[in-house]
PDB file of the backbone (N, CA, C, O) and the ligand in Angstrom, with CONECT records:
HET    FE2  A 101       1
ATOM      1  N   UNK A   1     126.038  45.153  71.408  1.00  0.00           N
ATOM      2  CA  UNK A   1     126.439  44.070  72.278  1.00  0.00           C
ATOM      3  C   UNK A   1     125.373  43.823  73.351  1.00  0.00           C
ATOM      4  O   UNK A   1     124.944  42.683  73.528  1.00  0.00           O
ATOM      5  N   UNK A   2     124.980  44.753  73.993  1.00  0.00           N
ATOM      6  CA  UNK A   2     123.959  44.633  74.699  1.00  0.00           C
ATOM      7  C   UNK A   2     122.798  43.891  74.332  1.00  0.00           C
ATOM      8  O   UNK A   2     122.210  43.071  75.037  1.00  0.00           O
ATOM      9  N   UNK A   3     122.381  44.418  72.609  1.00  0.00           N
ATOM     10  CA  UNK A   3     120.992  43.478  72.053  1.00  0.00           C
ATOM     11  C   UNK A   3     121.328  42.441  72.347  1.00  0.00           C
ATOM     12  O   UNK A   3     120.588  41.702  72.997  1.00  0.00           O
ATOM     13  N   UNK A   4     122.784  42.013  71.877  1.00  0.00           N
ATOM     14  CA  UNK A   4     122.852  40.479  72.006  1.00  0.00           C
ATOM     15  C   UNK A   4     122.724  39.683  73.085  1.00  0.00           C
ATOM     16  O   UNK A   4     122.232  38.557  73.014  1.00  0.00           O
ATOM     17  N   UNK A   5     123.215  40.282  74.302  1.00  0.00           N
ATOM     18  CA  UNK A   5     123.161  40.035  75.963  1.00  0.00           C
ATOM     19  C   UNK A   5     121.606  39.537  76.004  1.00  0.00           C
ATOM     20  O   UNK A   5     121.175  38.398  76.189  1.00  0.00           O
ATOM     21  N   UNK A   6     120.972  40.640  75.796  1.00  0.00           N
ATOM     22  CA  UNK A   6     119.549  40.484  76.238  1.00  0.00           C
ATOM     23  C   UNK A   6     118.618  39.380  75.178  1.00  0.00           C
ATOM     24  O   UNK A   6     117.530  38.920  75.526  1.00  0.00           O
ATOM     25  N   UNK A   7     119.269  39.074  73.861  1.00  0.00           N
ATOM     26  CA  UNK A   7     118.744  38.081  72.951  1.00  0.00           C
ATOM     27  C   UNK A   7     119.054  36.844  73.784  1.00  0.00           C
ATOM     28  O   UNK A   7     118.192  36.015  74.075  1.00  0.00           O
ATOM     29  N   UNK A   8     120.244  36.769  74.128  1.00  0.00           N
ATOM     30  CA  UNK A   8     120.348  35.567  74.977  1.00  0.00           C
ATOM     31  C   UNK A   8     120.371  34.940  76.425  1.00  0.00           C
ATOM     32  O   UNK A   8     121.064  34.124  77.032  1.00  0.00           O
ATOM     33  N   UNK A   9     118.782  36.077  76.786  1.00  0.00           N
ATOM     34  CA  UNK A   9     118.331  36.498  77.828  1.00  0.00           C
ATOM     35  C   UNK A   9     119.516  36.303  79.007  1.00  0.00           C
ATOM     36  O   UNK A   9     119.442  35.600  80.014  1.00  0.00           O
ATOM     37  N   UNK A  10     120.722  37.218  78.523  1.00  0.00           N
ATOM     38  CA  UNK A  10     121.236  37.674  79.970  1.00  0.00           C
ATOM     39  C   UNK A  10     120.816  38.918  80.617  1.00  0.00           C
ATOM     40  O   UNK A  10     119.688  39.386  80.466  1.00  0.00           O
ATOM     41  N   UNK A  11     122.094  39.667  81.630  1.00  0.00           N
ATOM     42  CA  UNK A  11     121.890  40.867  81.828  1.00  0.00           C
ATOM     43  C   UNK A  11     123.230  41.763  82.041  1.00  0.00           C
ATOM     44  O   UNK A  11     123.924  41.869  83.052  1.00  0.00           O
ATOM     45  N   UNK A  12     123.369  42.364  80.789  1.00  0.00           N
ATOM     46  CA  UNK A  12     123.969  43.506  80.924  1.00  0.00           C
ATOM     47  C   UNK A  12     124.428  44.485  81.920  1.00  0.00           C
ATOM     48  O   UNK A  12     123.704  45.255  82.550  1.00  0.00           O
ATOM     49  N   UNK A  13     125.584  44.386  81.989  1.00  0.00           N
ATOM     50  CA  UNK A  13     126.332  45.226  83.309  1.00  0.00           C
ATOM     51  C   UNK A  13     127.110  46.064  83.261  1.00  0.00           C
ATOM     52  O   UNK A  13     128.321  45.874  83.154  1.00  0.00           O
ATOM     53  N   UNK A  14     126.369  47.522  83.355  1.00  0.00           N
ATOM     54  CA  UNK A  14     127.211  48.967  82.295  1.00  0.00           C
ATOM     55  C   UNK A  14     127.914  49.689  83.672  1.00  0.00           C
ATOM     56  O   UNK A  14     128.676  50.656  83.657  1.00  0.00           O
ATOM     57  N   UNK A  15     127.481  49.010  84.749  1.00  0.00           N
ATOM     58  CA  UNK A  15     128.410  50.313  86.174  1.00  0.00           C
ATOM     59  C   UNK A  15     129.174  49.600  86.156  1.00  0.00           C
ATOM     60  O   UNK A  15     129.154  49.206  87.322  1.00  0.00           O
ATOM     61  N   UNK A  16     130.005  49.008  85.618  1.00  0.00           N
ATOM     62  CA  UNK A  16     131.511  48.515  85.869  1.00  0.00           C
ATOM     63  C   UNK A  16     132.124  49.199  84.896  1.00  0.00           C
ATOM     64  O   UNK A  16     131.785  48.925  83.745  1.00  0.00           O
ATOM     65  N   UNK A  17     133.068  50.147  85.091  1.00  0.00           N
ATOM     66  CA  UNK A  17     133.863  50.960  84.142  1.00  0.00           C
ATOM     67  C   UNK A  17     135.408  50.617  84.049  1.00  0.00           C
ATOM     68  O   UNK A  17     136.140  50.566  85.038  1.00  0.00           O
ATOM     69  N   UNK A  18     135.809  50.392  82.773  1.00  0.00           N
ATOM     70  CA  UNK A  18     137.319  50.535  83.194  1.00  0.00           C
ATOM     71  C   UNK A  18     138.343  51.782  83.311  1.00  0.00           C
ATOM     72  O   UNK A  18     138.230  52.595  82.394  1.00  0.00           O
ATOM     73  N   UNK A  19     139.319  52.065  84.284  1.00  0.00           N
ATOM     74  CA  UNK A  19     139.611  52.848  84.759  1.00  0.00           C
ATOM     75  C   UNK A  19     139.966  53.911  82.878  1.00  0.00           C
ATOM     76  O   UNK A  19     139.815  53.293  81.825  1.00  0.00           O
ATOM     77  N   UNK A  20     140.160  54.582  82.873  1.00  0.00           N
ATOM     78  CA  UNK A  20     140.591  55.545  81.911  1.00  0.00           C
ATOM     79  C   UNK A  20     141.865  56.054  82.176  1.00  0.00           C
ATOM     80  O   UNK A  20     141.837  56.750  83.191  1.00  0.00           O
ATOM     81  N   UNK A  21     143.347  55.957  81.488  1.00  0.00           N
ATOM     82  CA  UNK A  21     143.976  57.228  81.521  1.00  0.00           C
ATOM     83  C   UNK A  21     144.551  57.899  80.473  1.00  0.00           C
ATOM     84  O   UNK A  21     145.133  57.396  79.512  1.00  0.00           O
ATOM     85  N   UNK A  22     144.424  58.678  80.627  1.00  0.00           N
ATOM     86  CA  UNK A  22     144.618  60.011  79.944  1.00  0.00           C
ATOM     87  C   UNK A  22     146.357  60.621  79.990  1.00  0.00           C
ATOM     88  O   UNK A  22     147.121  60.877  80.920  1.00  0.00           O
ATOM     89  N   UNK A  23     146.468  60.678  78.650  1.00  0.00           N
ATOM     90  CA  UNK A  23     148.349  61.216  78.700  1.00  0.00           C
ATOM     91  C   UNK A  23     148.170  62.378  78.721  1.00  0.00           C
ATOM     92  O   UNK A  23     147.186  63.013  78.340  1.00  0.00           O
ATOM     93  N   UNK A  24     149.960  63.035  79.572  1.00  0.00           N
ATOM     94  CA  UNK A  24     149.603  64.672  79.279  1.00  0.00           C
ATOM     95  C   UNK A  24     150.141  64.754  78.271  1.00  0.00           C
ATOM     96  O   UNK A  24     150.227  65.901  77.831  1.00  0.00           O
ATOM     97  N   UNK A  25     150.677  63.767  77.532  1.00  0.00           N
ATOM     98  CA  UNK A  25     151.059  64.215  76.008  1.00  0.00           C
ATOM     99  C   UNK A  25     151.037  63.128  74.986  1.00  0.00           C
ATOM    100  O   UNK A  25     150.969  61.941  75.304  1.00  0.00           O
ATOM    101  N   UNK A  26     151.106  63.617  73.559  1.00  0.00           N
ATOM    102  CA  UNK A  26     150.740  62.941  72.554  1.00  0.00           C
ATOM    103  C   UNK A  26     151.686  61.467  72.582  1.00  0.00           C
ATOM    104  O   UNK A  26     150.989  60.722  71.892  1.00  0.00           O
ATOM    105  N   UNK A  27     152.706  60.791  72.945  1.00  0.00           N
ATOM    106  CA  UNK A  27     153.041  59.870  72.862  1.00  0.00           C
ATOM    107  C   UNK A  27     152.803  58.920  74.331  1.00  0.00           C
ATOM    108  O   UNK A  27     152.902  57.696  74.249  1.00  0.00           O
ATOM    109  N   UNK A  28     152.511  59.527  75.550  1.00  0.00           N
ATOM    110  CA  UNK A  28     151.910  59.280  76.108  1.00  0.00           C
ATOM    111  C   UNK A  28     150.229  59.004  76.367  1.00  0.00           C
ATOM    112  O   UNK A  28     149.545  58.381  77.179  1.00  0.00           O
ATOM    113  N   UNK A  29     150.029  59.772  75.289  1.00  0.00           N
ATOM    114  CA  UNK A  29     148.039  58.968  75.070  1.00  0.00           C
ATOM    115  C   UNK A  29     148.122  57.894  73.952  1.00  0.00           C
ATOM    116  O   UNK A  29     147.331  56.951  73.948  1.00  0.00           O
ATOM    117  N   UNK A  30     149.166  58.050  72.922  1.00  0.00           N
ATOM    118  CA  UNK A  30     148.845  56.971  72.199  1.00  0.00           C
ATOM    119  C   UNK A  30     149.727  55.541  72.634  1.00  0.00           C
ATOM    120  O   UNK A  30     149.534  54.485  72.031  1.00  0.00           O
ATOM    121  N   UNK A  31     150.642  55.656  73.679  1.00  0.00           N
ATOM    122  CA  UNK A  31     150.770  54.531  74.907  1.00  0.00           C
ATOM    123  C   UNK A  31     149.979  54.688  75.020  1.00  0.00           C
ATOM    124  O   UNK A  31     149.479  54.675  73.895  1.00  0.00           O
ATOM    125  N   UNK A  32     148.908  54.982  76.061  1.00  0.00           N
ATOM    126  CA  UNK A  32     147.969  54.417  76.649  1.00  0.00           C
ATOM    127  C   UNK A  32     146.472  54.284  75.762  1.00  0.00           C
ATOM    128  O   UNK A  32     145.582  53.594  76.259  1.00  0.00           O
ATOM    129  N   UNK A  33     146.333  54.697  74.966  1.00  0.00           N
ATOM    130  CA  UNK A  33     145.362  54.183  73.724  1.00  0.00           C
ATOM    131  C   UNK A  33     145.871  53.052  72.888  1.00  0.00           C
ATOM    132  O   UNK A  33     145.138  52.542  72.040  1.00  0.00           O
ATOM    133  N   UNK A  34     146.949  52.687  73.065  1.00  0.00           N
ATOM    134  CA  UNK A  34     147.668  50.998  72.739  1.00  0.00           C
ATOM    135  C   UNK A  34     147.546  50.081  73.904  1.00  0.00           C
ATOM    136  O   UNK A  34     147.318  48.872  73.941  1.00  0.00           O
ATOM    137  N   UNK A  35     147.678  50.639  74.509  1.00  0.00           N
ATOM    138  CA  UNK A  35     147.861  49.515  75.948  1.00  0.00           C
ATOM    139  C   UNK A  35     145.916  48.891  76.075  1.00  0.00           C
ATOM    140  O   UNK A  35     145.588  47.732  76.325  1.00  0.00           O
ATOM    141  N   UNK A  36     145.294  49.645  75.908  1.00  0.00           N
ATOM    142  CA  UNK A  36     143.700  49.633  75.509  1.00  0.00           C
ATOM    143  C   UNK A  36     143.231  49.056  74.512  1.00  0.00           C
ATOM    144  O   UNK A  36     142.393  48.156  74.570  1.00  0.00           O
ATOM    145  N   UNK A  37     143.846  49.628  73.241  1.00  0.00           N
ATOM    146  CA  UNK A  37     143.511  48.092  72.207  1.00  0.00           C
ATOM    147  C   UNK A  37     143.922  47.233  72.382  1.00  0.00           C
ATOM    148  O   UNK A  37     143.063  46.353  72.340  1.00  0.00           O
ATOM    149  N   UNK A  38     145.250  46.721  72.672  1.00  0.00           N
ATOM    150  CA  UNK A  38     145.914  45.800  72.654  1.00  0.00           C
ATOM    151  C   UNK A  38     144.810  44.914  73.918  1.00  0.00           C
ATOM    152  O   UNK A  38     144.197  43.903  73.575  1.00  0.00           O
ATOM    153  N   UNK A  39     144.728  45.350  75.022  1.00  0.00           N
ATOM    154  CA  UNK A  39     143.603  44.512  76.006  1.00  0.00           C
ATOM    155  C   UNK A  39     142.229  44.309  75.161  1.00  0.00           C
ATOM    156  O   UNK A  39     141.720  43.188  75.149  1.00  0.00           O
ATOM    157  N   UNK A  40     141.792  45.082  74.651  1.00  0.00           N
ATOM    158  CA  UNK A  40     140.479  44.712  73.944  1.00  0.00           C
ATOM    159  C   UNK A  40     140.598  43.691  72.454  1.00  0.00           C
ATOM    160  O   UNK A  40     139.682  43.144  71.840  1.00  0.00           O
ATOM    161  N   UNK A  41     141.730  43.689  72.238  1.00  0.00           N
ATOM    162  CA  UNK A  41     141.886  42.222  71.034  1.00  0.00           C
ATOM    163  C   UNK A  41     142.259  41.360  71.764  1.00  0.00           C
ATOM    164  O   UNK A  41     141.962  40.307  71.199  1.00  0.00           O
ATOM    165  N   UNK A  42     142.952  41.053  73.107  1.00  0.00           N
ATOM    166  CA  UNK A  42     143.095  40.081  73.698  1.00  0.00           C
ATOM    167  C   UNK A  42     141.509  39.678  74.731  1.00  0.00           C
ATOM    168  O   UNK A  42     141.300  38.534  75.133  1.00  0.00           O
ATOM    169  N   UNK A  43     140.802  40.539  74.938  1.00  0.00           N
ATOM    170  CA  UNK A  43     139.031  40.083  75.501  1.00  0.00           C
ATOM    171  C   UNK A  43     138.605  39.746  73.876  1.00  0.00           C
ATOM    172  O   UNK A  43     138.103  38.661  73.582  1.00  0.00           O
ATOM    173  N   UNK A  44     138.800  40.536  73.123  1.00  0.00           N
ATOM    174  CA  UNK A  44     137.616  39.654  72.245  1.00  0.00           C
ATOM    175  C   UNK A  44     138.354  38.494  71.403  1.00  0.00           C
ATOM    176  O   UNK A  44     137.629  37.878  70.623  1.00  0.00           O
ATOM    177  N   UNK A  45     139.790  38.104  71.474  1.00  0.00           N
ATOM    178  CA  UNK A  45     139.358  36.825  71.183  1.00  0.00           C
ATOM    179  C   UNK A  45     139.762  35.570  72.300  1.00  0.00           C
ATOM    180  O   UNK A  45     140.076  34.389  72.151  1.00  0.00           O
ATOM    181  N   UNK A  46     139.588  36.445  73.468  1.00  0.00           N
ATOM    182  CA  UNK A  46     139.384  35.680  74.347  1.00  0.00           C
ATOM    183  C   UNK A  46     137.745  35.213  74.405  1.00  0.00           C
ATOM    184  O   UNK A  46     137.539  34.096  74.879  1.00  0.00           O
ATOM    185  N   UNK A  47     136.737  35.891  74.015  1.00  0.00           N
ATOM    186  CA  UNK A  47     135.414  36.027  73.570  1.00  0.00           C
ATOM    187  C   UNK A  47     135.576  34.992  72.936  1.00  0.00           C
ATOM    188  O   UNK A  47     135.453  33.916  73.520  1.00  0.00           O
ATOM    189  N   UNK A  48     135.836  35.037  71.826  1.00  0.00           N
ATOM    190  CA  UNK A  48     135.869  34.482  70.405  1.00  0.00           C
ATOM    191  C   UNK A  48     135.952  32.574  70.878  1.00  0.00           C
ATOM    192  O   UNK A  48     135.166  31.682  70.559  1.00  0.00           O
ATOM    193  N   UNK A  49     136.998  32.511  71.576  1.00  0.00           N
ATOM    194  CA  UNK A  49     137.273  31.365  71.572  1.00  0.00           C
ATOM    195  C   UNK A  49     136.212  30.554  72.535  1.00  0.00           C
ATOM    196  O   UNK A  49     135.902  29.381  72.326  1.00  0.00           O
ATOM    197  N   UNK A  50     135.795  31.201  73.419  1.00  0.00           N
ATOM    198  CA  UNK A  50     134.589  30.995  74.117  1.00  0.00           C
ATOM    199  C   UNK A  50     133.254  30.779  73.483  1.00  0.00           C
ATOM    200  O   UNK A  50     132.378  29.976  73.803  1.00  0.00           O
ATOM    201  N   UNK A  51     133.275  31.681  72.495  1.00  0.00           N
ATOM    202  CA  UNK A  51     131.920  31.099  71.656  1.00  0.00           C
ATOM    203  C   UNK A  51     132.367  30.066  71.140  1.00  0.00           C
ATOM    204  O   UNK A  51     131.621  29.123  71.406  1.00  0.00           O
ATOM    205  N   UNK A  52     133.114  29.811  70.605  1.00  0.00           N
ATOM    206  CA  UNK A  52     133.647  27.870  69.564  1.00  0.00           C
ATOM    207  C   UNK A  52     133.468  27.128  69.904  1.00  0.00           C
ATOM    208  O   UNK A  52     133.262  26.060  69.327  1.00  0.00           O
ATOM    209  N   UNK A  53     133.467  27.474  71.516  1.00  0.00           N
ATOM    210  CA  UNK A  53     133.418  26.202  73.084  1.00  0.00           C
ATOM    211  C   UNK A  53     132.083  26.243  72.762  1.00  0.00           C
ATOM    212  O   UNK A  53     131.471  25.337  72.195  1.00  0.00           O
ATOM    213  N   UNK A  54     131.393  27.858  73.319  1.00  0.00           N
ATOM    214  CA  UNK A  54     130.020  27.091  73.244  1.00  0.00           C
ATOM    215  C   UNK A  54     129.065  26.280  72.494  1.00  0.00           C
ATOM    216  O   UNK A  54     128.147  25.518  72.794  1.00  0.00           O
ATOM    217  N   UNK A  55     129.818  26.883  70.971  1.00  0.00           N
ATOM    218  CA  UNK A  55     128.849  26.488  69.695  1.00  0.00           C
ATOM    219  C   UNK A  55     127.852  27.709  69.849  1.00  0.00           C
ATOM    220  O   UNK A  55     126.646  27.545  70.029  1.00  0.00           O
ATOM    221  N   UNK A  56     128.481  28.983  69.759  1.00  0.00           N
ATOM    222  CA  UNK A  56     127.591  30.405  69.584  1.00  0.00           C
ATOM    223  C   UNK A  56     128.098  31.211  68.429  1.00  0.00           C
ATOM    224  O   UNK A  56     128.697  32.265  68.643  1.00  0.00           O
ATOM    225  N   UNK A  57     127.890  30.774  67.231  1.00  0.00           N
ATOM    226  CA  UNK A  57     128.501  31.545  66.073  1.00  0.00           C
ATOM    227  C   UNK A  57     128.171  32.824  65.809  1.00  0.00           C
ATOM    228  O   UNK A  57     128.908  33.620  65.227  1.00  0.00           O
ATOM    229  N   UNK A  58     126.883  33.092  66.293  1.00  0.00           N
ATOM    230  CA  UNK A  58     126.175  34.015  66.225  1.00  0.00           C
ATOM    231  C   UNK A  58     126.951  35.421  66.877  1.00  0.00           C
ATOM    232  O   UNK A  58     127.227  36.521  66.401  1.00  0.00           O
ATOM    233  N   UNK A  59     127.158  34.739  68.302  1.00  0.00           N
ATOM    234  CA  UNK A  59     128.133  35.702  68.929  1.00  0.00           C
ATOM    235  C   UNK A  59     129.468  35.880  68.473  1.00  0.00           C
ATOM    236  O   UNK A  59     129.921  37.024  68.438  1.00  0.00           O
ATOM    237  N   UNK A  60     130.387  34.596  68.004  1.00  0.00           N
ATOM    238  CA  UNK A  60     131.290  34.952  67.289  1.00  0.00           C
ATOM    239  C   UNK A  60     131.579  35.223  66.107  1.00  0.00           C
ATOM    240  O   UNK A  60     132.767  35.340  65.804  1.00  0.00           O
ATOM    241  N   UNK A  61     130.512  35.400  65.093  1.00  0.00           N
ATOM    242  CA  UNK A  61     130.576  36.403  64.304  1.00  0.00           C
ATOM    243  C   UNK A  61     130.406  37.782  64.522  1.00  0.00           C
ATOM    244  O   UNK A  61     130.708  38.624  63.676  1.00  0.00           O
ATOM    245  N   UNK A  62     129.921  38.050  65.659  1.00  0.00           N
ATOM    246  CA  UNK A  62     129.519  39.745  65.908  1.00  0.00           C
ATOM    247  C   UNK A  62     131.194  40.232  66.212  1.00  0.00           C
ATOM    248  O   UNK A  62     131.696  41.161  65.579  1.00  0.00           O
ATOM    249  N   UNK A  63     132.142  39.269  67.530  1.00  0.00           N
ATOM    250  CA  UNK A  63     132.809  39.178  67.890  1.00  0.00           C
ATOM    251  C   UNK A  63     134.397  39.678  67.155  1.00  0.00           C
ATOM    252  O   UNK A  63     135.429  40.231  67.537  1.00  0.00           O
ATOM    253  N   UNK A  64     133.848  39.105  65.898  1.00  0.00           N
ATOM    254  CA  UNK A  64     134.866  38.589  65.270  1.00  0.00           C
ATOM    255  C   UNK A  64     135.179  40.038  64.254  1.00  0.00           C
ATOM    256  O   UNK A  64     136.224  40.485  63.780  1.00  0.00           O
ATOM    257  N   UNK A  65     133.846  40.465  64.193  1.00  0.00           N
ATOM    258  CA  UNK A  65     133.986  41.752  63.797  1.00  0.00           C
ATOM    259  C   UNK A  65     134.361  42.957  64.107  1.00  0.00           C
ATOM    260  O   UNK A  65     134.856  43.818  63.380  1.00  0.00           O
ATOM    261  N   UNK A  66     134.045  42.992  65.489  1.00  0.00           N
ATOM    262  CA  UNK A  66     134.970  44.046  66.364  1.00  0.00           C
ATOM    263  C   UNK A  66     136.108  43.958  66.468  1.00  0.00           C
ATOM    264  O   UNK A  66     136.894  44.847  66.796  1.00  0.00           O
ATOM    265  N   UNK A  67     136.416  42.432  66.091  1.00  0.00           N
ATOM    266  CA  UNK A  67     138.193  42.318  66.637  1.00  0.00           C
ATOM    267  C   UNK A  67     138.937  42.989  65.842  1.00  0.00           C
ATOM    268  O   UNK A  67     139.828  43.749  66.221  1.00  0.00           O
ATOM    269  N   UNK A  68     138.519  42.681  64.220  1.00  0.00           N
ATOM    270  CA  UNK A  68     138.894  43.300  62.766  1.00  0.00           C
ATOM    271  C   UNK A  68     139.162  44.492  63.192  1.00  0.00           C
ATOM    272  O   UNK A  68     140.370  44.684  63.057  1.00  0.00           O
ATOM    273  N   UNK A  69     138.376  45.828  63.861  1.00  0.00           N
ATOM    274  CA  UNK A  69     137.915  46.969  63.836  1.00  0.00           C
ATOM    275  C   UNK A  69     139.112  47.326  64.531  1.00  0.00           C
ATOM    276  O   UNK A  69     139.998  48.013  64.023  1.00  0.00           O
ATOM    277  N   UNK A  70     139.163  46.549  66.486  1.00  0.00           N
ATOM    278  CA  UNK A  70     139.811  46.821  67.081  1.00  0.00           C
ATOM    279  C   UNK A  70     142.193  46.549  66.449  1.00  0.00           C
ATOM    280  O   UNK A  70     143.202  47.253  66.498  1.00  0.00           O
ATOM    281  N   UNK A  71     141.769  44.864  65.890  1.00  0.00           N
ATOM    282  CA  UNK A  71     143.232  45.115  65.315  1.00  0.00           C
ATOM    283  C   UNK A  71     143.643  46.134  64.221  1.00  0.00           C
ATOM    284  O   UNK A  71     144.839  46.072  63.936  1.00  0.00           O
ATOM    285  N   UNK A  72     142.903  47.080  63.529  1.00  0.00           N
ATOM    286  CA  UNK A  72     143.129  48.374  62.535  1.00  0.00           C
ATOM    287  C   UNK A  72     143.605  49.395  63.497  1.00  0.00           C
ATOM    288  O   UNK A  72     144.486  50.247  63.380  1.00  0.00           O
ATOM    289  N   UNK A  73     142.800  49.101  64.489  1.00  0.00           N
ATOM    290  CA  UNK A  73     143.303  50.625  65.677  1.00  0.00           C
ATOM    291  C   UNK A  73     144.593  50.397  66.346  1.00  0.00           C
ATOM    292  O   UNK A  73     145.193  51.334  66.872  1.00  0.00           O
ATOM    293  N   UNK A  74     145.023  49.255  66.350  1.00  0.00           N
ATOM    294  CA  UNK A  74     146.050  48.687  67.227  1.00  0.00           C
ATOM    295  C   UNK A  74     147.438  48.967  66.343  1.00  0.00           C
ATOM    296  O   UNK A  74     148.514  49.439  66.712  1.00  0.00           O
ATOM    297  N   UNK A  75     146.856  48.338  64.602  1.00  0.00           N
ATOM    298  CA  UNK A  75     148.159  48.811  63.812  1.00  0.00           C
ATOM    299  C   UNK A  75     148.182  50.576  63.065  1.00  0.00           C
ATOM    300  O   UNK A  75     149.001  51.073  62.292  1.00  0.00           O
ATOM    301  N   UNK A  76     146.982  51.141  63.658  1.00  0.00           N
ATOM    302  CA  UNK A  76     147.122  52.622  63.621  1.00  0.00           C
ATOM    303  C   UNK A  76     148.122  53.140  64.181  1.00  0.00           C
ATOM    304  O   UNK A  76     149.124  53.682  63.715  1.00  0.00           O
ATOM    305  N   UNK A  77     147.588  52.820  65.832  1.00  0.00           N
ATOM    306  CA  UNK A  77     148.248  53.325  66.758  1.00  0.00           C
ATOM    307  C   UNK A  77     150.106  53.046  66.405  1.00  0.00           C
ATOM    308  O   UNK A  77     150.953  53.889  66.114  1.00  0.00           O
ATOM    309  N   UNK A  78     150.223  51.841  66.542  1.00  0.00           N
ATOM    310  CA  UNK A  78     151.676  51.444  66.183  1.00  0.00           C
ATOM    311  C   UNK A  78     152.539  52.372  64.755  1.00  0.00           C
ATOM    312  O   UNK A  78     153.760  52.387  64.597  1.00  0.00           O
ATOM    313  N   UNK A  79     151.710  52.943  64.026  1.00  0.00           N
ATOM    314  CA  UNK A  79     152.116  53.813  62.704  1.00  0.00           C
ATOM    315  C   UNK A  79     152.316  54.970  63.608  1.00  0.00           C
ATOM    316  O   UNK A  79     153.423  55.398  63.935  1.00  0.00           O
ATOM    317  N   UNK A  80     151.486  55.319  63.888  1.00  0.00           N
ATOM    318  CA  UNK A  80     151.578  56.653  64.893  1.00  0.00           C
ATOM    319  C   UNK A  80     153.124  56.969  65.934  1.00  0.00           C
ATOM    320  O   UNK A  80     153.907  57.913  66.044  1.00  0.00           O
ATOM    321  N   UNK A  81     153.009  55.807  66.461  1.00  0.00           N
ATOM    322  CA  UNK A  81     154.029  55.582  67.404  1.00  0.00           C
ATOM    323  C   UNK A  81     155.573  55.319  66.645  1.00  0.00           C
ATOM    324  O   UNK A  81     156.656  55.612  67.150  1.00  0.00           O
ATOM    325  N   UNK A  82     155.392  54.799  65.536  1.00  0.00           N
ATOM    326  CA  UNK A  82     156.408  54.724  64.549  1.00  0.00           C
ATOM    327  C   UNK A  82     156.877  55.944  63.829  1.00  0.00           C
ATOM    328  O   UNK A  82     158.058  56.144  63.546  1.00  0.00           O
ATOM    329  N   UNK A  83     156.046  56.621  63.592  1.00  0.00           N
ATOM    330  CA  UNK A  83     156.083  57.759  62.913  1.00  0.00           C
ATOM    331  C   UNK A  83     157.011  58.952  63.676  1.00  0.00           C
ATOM    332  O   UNK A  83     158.075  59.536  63.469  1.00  0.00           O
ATOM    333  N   UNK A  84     156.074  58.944  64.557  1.00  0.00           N
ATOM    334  CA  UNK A  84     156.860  59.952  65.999  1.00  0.00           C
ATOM    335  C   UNK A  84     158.561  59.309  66.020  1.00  0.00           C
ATOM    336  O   UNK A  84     159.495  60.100  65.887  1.00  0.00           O
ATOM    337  N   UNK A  85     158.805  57.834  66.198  1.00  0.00           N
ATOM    338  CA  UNK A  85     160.192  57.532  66.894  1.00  0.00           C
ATOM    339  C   UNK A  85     161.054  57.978  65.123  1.00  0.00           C
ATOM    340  O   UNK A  85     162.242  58.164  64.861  1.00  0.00           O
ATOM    341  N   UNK A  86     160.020  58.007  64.380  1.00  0.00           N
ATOM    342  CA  UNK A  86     161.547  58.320  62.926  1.00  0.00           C
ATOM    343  C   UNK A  86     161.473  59.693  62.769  1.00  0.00           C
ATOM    344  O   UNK A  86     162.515  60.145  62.294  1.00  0.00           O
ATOM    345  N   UNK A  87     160.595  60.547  63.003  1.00  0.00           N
ATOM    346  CA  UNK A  87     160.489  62.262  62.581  1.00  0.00           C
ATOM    347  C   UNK A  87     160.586  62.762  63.954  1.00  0.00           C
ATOM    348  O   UNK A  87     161.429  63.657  63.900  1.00  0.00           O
ATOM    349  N   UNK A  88     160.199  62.659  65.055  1.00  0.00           N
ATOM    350  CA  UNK A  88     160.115  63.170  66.380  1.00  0.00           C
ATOM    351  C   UNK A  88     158.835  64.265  66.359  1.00  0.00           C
ATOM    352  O   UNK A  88     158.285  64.544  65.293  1.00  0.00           O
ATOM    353  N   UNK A  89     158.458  64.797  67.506  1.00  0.00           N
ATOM    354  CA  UNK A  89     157.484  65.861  67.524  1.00  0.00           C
ATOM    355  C   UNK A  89     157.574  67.347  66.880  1.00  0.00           C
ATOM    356  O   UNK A  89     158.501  68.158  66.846  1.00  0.00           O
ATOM    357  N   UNK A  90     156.762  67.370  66.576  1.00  0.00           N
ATOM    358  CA  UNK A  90     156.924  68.976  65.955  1.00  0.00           C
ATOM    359  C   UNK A  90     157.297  69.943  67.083  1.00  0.00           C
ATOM    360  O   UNK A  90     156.571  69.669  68.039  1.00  0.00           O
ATOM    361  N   UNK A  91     158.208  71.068  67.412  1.00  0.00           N
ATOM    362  CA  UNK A  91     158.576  72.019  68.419  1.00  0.00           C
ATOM    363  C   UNK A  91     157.526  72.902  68.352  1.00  0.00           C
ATOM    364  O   UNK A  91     157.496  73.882  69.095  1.00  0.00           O
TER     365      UNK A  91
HETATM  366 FE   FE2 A 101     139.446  50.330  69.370  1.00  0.00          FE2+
END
């Protein structure tokens, strides 16, 4: 993502972090590892739709590919979370 920043002579801005949290337990990290994809398919095709505006296919094909990546993790997570509410945790 960055190559691309700098292909289209911007500048890349890596000290802005988003906050992280961390569960103390397994259905509590994969809440909050959902709550994280779920925001990152809503930025990238909030992305997405922004390149269409611009007429930047280039970017929204890169775009468009992460989203793929990111909605697999999103319906992971949701199996996961499904899984747990029909078997419960192991003791
Ligand atoms: Fe992801």
């Amino acid at each position: 993502m960055i190559a691309r920043i700098l292909y289209l002579e911007g500048m890349p801005i890596v000290s802005k972090l988003v906050a992280i949290h961390i569960g103390a337990d397994v259905p509590l990290q994969l809440k909050y590892d959902l709550e994280s994809e779920v925001g990152a398919v809503k930025a990238y095709n909030e992305g997405i739709r922004m390149c269409v505006e611009l007429a930047d296919n280039g970017t929204r094909a890169m775009l468009e590919a992460i989203l793929s990546d990111e909605e697999v993790h999103v319906d992971w997570l949701e199996t996961q979370m499904d899984q747990i509410k029909q078997m419960g945790l192991s003791t």
